[in-house]
C-alpha angles and dihedrals in degrees: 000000000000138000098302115027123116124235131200116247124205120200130078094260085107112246108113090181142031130193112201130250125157123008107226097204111020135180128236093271107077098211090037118153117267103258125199105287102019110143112225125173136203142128124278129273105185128010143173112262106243103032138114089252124077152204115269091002121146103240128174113232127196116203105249091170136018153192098230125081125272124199133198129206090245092067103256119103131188137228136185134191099224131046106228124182143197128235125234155180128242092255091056100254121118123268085210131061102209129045110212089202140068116263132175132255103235089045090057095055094038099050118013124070117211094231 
């Protein structure tokens, strides 16, 4: 994923899609894969009518599931066909208060705040 690209994003806060930006916290390689918990920002490109997202807001996303490959200590990795994000606040915490996707328990703790 690159400047440019949209990802899907998966919570009722109401984007349905993201195109990217600006990588908040970005690697050394400067077109690296998104990783799970990068941080991206950019504004929305589809979004659900009612909602506290947007159209054309500027929203910040962390990378809940990814294309590349991600491996455990334990010797199975996992890999998905689709990067989906979360959005969030500037304080860290969701926008949204479901995740209609599956995320993982020591990503929760690490790098999502319960305010």
């Amino acid at each position: 994923m690159i400047k440019g690209s949209v990802i899907a994003v998966r919570d009722n806060s109401g984007a349905k899609r993201v195109k990217i930006l600006h990588m908040l916290y970005k690697r050394r390689n400067r077109n690296a894969r998104l990783k799970l918990g990068d941080v991206v920002n950019g504004p929305v490109k589809r979004h659900k009518k009612s909602r506290k997202v947007k159209k054309k807001d500027r929203v910040i996303v962390i990378i809940v599931i990814s294309k590349h490959k991600m491996f455990y200590l334990d010797g199975v990795f996992l890999m998905y066909n689709l990067t989906i994000g979360v959005t969030l606040k500037p304080n860290n915490a969701p926008i949204g208060t479901r995740f209609k996707t599956p995320v993982s328990r020591h990503f929760k703790k690490d790098h999502l705040k319960d305010k």
